[in-house]
C-alpha positions as CSV (number, residue, x, y, z in Angstrom):
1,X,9.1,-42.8,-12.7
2,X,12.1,-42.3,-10.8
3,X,12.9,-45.4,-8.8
4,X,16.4,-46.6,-8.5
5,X,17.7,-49.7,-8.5
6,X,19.2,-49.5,-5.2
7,X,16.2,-48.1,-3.8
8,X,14.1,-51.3,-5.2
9,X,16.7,-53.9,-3.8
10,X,15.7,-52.1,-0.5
11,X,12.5,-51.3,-0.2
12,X,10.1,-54.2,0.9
13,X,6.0,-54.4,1.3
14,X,4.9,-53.5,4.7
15,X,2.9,-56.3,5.9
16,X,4.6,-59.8,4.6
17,X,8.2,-57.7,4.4
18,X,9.0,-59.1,1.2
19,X,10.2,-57.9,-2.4
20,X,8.2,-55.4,-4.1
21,X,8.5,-55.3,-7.9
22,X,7.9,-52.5,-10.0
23,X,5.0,-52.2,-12.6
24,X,5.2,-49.5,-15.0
25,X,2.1,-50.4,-16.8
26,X,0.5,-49.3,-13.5
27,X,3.0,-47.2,-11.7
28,X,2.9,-49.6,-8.6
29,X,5.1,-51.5,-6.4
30,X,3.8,-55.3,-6.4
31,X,3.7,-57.8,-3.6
32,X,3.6,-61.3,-5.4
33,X,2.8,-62.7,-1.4
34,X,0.4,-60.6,-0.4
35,X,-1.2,-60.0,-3.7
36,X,-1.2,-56.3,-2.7
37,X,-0.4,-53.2,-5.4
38,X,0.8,-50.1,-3.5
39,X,0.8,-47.3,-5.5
40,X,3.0,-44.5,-7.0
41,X,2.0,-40.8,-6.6
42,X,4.3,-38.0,-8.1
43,X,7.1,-40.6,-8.2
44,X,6.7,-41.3,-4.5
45,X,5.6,-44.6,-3.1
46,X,2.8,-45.1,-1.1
47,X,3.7,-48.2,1.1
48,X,0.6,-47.8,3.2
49,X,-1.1,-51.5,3.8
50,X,-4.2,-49.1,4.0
51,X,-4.0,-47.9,0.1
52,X,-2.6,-51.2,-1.2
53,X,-5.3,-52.5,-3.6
54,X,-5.8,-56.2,-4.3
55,X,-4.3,-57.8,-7.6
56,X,-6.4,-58.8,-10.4
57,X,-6.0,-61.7,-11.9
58,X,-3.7,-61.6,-15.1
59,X,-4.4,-63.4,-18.3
């Protein structure tokens, strides 16, 4: 996954407008707020509220 730095300092979930952060154990971006995971398809990010998925819990 290609993601810059740069490009994470700027990019921001859709619906609260917040930080994303990036998960490499599930190629997502992560909205702590929301509780949203928008995924990442051939190294492009899908910031879409519609393909966001919900988080799961984590132990």
């Amino acid at each position: 996954m290609n993601l810059t730095s740069r490009l994470l300092e700027i990019i921001a979930c859709p619906k609260c407008k917040g930080p994303l952060l990036l998960s490499m154990a599930s190629d997502a971006l992560l909205c702590q707020h929301c509780a949203l995971s928008y995924p990442i398809r051939d190294e492009i990010p899908v910031l879409l509220i519609d393909e966001a998925l919900p988080l799961t819990a984590q132990p």
